[in-house]
Each structure stands twice: as structure tokens, then as C-alpha cells.
C-alpha positions as CSV (number, residue, x, y, z in Angstrom):
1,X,18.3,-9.2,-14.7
2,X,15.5,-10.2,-12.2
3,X,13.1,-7.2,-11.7
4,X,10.5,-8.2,-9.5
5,X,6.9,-6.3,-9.5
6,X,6.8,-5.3,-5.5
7,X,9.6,-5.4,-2.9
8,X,8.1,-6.1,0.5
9,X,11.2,-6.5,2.3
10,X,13.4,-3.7,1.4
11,X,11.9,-1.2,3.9
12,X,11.7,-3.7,6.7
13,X,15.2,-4.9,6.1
14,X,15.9,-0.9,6.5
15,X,14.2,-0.3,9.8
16,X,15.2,-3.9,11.2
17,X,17.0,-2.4,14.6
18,X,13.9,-0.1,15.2
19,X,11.4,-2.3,14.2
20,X,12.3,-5.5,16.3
21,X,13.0,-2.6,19.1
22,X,9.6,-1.8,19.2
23,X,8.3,-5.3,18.7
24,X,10.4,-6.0,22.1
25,X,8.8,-3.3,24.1
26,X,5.9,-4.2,23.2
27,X,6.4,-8.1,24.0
28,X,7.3,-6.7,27.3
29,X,4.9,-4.6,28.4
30,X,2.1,-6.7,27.4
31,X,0.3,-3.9,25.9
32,X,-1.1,-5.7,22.5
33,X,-4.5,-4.5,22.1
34,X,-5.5,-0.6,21.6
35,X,-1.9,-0.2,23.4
36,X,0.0,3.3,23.6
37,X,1.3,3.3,20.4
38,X,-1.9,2.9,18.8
39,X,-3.0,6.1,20.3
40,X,0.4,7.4,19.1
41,X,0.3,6.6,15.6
42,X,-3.8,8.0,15.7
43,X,-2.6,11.4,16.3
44,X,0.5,11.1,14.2
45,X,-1.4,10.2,10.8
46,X,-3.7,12.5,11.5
47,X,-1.7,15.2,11.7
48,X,0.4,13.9,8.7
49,X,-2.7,14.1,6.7
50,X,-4.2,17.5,8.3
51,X,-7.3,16.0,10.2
52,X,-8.5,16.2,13.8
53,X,-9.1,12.7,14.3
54,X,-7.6,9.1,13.1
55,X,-9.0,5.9,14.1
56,X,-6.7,2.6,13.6
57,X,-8.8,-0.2,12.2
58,X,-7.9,-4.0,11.5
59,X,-8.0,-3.2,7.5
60,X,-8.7,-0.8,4.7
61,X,-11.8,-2.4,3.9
62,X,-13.3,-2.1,7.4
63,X,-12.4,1.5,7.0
64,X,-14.4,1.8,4.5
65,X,-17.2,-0.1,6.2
66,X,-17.5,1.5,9.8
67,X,-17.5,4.5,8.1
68,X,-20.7,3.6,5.9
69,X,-22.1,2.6,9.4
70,X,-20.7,5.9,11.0
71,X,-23.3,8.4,8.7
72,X,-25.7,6.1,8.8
73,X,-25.7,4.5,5.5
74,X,-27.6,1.2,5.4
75,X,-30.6,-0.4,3.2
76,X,-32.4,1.4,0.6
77,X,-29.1,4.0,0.1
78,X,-26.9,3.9,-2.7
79,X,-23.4,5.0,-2.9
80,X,-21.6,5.8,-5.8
81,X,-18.4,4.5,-6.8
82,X,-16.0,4.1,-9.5
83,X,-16.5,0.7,-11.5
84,X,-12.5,0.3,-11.9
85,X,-11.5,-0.4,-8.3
86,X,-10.4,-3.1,-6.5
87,X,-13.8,-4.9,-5.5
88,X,-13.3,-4.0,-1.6
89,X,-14.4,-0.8,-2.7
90,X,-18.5,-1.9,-3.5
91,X,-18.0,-5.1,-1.0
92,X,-18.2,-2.4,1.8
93,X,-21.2,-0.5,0.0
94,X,-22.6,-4.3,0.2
95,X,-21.8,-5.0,4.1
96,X,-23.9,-2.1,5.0
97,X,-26.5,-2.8,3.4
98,X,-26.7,-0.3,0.4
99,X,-26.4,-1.0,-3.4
100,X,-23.0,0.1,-5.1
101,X,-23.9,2.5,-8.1
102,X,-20.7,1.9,-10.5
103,X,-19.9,5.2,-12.1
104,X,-17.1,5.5,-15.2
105,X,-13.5,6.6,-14.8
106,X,-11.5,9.4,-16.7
107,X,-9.2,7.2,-19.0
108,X,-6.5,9.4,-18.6
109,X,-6.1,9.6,-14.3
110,X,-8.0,5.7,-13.7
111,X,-10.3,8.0,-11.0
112,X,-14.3,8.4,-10.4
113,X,-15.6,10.9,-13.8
114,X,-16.8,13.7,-12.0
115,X,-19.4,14.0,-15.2
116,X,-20.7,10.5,-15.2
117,X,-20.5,10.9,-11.5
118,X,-23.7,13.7,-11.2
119,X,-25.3,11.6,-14.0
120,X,-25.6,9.0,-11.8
121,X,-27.5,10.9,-8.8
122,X,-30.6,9.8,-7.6
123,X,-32.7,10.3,-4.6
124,X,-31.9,7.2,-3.1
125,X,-27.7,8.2,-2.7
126,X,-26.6,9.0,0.0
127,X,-22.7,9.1,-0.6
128,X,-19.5,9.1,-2.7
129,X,-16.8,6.9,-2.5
130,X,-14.1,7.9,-5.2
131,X,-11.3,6.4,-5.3
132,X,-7.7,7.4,-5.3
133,X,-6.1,5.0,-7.7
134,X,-2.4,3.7,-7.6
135,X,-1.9,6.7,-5.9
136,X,-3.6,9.6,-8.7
137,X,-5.9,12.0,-6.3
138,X,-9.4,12.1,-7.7
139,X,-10.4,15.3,-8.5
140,X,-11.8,16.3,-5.1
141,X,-12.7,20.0,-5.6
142,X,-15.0,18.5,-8.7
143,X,-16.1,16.3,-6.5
144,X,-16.8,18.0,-3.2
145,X,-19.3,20.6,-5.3
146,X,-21.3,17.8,-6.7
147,X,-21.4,16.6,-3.2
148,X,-22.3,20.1,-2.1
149,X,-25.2,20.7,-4.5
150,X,-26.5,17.3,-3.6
151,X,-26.2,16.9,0.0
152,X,-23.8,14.2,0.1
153,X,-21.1,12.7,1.9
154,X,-18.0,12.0,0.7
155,X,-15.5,8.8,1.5
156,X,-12.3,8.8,0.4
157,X,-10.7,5.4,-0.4
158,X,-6.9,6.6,0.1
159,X,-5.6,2.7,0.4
160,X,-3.2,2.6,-2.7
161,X,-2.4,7.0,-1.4
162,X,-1.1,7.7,1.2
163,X,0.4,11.0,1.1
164,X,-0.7,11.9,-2.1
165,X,-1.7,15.5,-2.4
166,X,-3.8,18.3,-4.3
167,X,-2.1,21.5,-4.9
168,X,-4.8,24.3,-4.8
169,X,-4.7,27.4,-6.4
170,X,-2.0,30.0,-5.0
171,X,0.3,26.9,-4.6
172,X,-1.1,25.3,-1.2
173,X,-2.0,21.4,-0.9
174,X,-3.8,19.2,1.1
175,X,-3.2,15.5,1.4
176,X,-6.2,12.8,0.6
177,X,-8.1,11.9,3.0
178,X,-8.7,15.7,4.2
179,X,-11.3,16.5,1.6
180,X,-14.0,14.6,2.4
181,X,-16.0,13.1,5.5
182,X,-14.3,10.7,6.1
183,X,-10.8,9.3,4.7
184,X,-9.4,5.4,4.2
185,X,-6.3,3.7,4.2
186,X,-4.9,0.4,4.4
187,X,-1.7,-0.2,6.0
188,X,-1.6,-3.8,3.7
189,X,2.1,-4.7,2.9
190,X,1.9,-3.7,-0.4
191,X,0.7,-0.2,-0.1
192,X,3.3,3.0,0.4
193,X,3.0,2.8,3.8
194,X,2.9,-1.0,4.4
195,X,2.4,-2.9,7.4
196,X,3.7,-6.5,8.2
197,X,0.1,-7.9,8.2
198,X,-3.2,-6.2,7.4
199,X,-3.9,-2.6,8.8
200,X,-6.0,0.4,8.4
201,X,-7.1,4.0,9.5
202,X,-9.5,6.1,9.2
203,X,-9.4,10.2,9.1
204,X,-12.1,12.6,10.1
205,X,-12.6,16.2,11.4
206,X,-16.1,15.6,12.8
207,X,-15.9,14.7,16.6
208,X,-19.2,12.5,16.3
209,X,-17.9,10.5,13.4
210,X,-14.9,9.8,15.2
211,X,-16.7,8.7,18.6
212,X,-18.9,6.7,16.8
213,X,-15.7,5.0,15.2
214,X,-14.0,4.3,18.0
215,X,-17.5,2.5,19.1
216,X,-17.9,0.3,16.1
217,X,-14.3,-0.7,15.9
218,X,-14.0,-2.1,19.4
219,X,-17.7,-4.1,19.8
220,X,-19.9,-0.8,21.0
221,X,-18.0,-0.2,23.5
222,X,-16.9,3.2,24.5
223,X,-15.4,4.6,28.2
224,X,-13.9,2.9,30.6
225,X,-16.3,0.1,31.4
226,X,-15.6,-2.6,29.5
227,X,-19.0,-4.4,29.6
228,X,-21.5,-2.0,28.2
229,X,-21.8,-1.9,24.9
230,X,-23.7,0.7,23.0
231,X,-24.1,-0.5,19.3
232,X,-23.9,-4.2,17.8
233,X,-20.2,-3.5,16.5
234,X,-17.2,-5.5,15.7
235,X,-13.9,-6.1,16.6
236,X,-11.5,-3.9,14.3
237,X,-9.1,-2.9,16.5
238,X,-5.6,-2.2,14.8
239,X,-2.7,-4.4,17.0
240,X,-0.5,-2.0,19.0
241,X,2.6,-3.9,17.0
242,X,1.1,-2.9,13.6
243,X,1.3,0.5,15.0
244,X,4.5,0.5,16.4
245,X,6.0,-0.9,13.2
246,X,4.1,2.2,11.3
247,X,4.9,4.4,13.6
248,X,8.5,4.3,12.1
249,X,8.0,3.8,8.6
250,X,5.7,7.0,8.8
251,X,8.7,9.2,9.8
252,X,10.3,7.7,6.3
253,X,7.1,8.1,4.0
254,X,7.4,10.8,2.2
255,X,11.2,10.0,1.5
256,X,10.0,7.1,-0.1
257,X,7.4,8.5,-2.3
258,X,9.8,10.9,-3.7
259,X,11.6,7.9,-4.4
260,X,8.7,6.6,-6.3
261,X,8.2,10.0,-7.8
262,X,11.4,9.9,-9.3
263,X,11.5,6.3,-10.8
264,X,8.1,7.4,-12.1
265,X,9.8,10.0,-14.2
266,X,12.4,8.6,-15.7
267,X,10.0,5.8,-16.7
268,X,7.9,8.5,-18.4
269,X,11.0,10.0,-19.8
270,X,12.2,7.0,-21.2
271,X,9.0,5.7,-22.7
272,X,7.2,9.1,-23.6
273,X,6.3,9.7,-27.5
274,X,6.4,5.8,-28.0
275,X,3.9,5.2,-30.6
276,X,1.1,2.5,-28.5
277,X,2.8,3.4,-25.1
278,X,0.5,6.1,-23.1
279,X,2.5,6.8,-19.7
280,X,0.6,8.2,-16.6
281,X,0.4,11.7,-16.7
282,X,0.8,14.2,-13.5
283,X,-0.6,17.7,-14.2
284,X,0.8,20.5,-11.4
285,X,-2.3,20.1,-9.5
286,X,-1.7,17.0,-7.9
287,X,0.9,15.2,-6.2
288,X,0.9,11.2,-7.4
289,X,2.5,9.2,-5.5
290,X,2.9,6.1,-7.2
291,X,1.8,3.0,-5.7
292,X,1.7,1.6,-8.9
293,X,3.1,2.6,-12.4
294,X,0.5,2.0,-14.7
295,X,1.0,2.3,-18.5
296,X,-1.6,1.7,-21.5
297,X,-0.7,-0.7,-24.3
298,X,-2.6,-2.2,-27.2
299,X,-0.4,-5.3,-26.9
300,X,-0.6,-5.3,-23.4
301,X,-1.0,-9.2,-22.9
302,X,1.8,-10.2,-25.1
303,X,4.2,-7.8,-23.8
304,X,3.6,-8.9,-20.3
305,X,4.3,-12.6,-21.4
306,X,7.5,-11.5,-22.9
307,X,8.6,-9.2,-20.1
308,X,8.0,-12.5,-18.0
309,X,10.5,-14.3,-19.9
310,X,13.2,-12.0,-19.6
311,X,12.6,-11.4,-15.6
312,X,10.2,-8.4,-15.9
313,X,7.5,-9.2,-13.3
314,X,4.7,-6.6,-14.6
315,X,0.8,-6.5,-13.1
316,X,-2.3,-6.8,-15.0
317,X,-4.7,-5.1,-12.7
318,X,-8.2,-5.0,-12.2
319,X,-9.0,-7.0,-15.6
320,X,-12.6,-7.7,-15.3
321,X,-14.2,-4.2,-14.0
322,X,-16.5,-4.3,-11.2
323,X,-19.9,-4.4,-13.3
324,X,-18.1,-7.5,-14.8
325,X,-17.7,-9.5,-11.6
326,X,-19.8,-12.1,-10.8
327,X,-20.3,-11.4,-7.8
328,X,-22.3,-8.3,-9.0
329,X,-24.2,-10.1,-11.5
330,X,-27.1,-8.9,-10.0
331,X,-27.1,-5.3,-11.0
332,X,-27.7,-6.6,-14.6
333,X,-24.5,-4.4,-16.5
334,X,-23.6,-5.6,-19.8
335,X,-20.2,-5.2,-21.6
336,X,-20.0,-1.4,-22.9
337,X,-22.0,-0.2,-20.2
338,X,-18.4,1.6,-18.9
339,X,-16.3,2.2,-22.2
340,X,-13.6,3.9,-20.5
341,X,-12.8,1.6,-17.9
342,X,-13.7,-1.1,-19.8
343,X,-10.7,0.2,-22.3
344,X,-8.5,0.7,-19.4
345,X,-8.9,-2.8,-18.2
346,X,-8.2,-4.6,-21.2
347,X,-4.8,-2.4,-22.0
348,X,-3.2,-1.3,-18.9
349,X,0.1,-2.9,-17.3
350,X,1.6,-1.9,-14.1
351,X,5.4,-1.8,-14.3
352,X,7.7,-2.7,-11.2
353,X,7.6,0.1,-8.8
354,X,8.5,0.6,-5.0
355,X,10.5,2.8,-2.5
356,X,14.0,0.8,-3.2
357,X,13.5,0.0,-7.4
358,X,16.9,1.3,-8.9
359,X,17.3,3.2,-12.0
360,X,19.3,0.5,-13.2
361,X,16.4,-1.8,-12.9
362,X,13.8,1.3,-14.5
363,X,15.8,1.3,-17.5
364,X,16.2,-2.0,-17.8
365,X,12.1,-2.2,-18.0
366,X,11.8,0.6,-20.4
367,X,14.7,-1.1,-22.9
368,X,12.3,-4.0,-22.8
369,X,8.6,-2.3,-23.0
370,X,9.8,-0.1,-25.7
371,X,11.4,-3.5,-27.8
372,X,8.6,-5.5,-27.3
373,X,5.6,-2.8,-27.8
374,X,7.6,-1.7,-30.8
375,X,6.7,-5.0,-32.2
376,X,3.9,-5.9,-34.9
377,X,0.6,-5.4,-33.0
């Protein structure tokens, strides 16, 4: 049995008669660049995630970035992130201008320690960026009083979350991406809500942060006239077909991460109480939604050669945390300097998961994680 690691084409194959629908409209009407449907799928994500304002941009990472430049973050600021991330996350600390301060990760959710996190404070930060990882919710309460007692603002990297919740005391929830200043997503095919190309929005409640975003997306300008331009920004502009083509696998996301949900558990039900198997957990304050299914092995390398061989395509993610990189050689971290994520990244594997994996194809993984980590280690 051939079990691949991500399906790309199963929700497009799906939506074919609406997509190429909307792809024809849109070839006939000419209207390719910050076209109707752009505007459309603004107000519709935003009120999917519970904000005021959404701004389509040409990527998650520019997300990020405009909205460093939105508060005003540049030289001489830090910003504080998680050090197991994918890099985009410091790149767009670096674009601005700032320095990325790496902060550990609680071993157990792969998210931004909220104890490490104060530790690292210092008069020169200016924001947080935590991370909501393969679709686990920080914890944003935790987070949004440090943020409080320090004056900072808070960026939520949502790209691997969206619709992902926190349930709050009394049995309410708000989706990520509402918590903070300022949320991020990326609309890359990959992610739950995947576009065919590269894609990405923004969230906000604050009226100033989302004129100032609709400014540095589309080269400074802002009104009608086309030819004034009112700060040196760049051209981010989401295409009016990637938002048509989101537009309808929106109405279908949250069907699809309860399909995720579900694999998720009988993955953990399969494989729980397995002597060197930890499976992800999901306490009843958040809602995960999957984006990856990320386990913890001590044999981790071995069994993802083996599960290779029998046509288990499984991910080793983030290997080399970001203090590691090279390209942040600069910042002078050592091995040790981040024990948890360090642990993480030498003994997590992400097992096949997406919105159309079977359960025939779930157990057929477990069988094989549970043989092979079973083994002499």
C-alpha cells in the first residue's frame, strides 16, 4: 500500500466544476489584480476568524513582514520567536530590520514557552511572534499577559492553522489569528486551506493597521489615484484567481479539519501507551487542527527509512532548529542552548495526514510505526 505524506490534489479534484468556474469568470472579465473576489474572500476570512479586517497578500511570509512594517518594527528592535519554526518565521524579523530573539518551545505542544518567553524580554523588544505549529494554538492567554505587562505587540503566525481554535473558560472559543495584533496565514498548497500557488492574509481589528496594510501590499499606494504613492512598499497583492479558488475551499474548511481531527485520533488511539511512541496530545482547551501529525520517537531515523520501504512517506521536519541554521550563525548559539527543541528536532516524525487520508491508510501507518519502533533501539 502506497501512503503518500500530503495529497495536494484531492480537494482540487473535489471542487473541479467550481473551481475552473471561477477561473472562467475571471478569464473573462479581466479582473486579475485586487479583482472582486479578492475583496470577497477579505471579508469572508475575516469573519471566519472573528476580525474586522483581512488583507490578502502574495504569501505567508510577507504577512508576516508588512506586518513588522505595519507597527513600526525596524532596526535596533527585537522580536521574539520560537527557535523550532520554519525559518520564514525569523527571515521576516530579518527583512525589517530587527534581530530574531529565539525563545524555547514546550516539548509537549512544539509552541513558543511562555516561561522562557518573559525570560527573554529586554528593552530593546518590541514584539512576539509565536507560532502556531502543525496546527497546535500557542497558548495565547499566556501569552497575551506577558505581552500586556510588557507593552508588546503580538503576531500570530497562523500558516500551518487555520481554523484552529482556543476554547476559553465557560466553553466559548476564538479562532487564531484573533488574539493578537495582527494574524498570518499562508494559503501555500500544502497548508489546510491550500491554494494552487502561493497565498496569504493577514487579520486585524485595528483600522490603522489595516490601512497601512493595504498601502504596503500594493507599492504605497492607497485611494483611487493610482500614481501617488505614500510609503516605499511592495507589490504583495494576492491574484484575484487565488482568491476565487479560496473562496470555495473556505466554505469546505472546517469539514476538512474535522476530517483531520478524526484521523488524528485514531492514530493516537492506535499508537497510545506504545513504549518510545509519544503521540500529540490535545487538552479541552484548544482545538488542533492537524496540519501535520507529528509523533516523538527515539528511533526516529530508522523508522522513517523503513516506513519508506514499505510505501510510508513520513516527514522529518524542522531538523536543524533555527539557532542551528547557518544562516543565523551570527547570533553566536551553540548546541544545548534550546534543549527542548533541540530534543524535538532530533526525534519527531510527521505521519501522512490530510483532508482525504482514509482510515484504511491510518491504520496501515500505525501497524507499521508500532512494528518498527517496537524494534531494538
Amino acid at each position: 500500500m502506497d501512503v503518500p505524506f500530503l495529497d495536494v490534489r484531492s480537494q482540487n479534484k473535489f471542487l473541479k466544476k467550481q473551481s475552473l468556474a471561477a477561473v472562467k469568470r475571471i478569464l473573462e472579465t479581466g479582473d486579475f489584480i485586487l479583482g472582486k473576489d479578492v475583496r470577497l474572500f477579505e471579508q469572508e476570512f475575516a469573519a471566519y476568524c472573528g476580525t474586522r479586517f483581512a488583507v490578502g497578500v502574495n504569501s505567508g511570509t510577507d504577512a508576516l513582514f508588512l506586518s513588522l512594517l505595519s507597527l513600526g518594527i525596524g532596526p535596533g528592535d527585537e522580536v521574539l520567536c520560537p527557535v523550532y519554526t520554519y525559518i520564514a518565521t525569523a527571515l521576516t524579523i530579518s527583512y525589517a530590520g530587527a534581530t530574531p530573539v529565539f525563545v524555547d518551545i514546550d516539548p509537549r505542544t512544539f509552541t513558543i514557552d511562555p516561561a522562557d518567553l518573559e525570560r527573554k524580554i529586554t528593552r530593546k523588544t518590541k514584539a512576539i511572534i509565536p507560532v502556531h505549529l502543525y496546527g497546535y494554538p500557542a497558548d495565547m492567554p499566556a501569552i497575551m499577559r506577558i505581552a500586556r505587562r510588557h507593552n508588546l505587540k503580538v503576531i500570530e503566525d497562523a500558516a500551518q492553522a487555520q481554523g484552529a481554535r482556543i476554547i476559553r473558560r465557560g466553553g466559548d472559543s476564538r479562532k487564531v489569528g484573533s488574539w493578537g495584533d495582527i494574524g498570518c496565514f499562508s494559503f501555500y498548497p500544502t497548508k489546510n486551506l491550500s491554494g494552487c500557488g502561493d497565498g496569504g492574509m493577514v487579520t486585524t481589528d485595528s483600522k490603522r493597521v489595516y490601512e497601512t496594510l493595504l498601502m504596503w501590499r500594493d507599492q504605497g499606494r492607497r485611494g483611487k489615484n493610482r500614481y501617488v504613492h505614500f510609503v516605499r512598499g511592495y507589490n504583495s497583492r494576492l491574484d484575484t484567481i487565488q482568491a476565487a479558488l479560496l473562496r470555495e475551499k473556505l466554505k469546505h474548511l472546517d469539514a476538512w479539519n474535522e476530517v483531520r481531527r478524526s484521523r488524528a485520533r485514531l492514530y493516537s488511539e492506535l499508537l497510545s501507551g506504545m513504549e518510545g511512541v509519544v503521540v500529540p496530545g490535545e487538552p479541552d482547551t484548544v482545538g488542533h487542527v492537524f496540519h501535520l501529525y507529528a509523533i516523538l520517537l527515539a528511533n526516529r531515523d530508522d523508522v522513517h527509512k523503513k516506513l519508506f520501504e514499505r510505501g510510508i512517506h513520513t516527514g522529518i521536519v524542522y531538523h536543524l532548529p533555527l539557532h542551528l541554521q547557518p544562516a543565523y550563525k551570527e547570533l553566536n548559539h551553540r548546541r544545548g542552548d534550546f534543549p527542548a527543541a533541540e530534543k524535538v528536532a532530533k526525534t519527531v516524525l510527521c505521519l501522512p495526514m490530510h483532508s482525504h487520508l482514509t482510515e484504511q491508510a491510518v491504520r496501515y501507518v500505525a501497524v507499521n510505526v508500532k512494528a518498527l519502533a517496537a524494534k531494538k533501539r
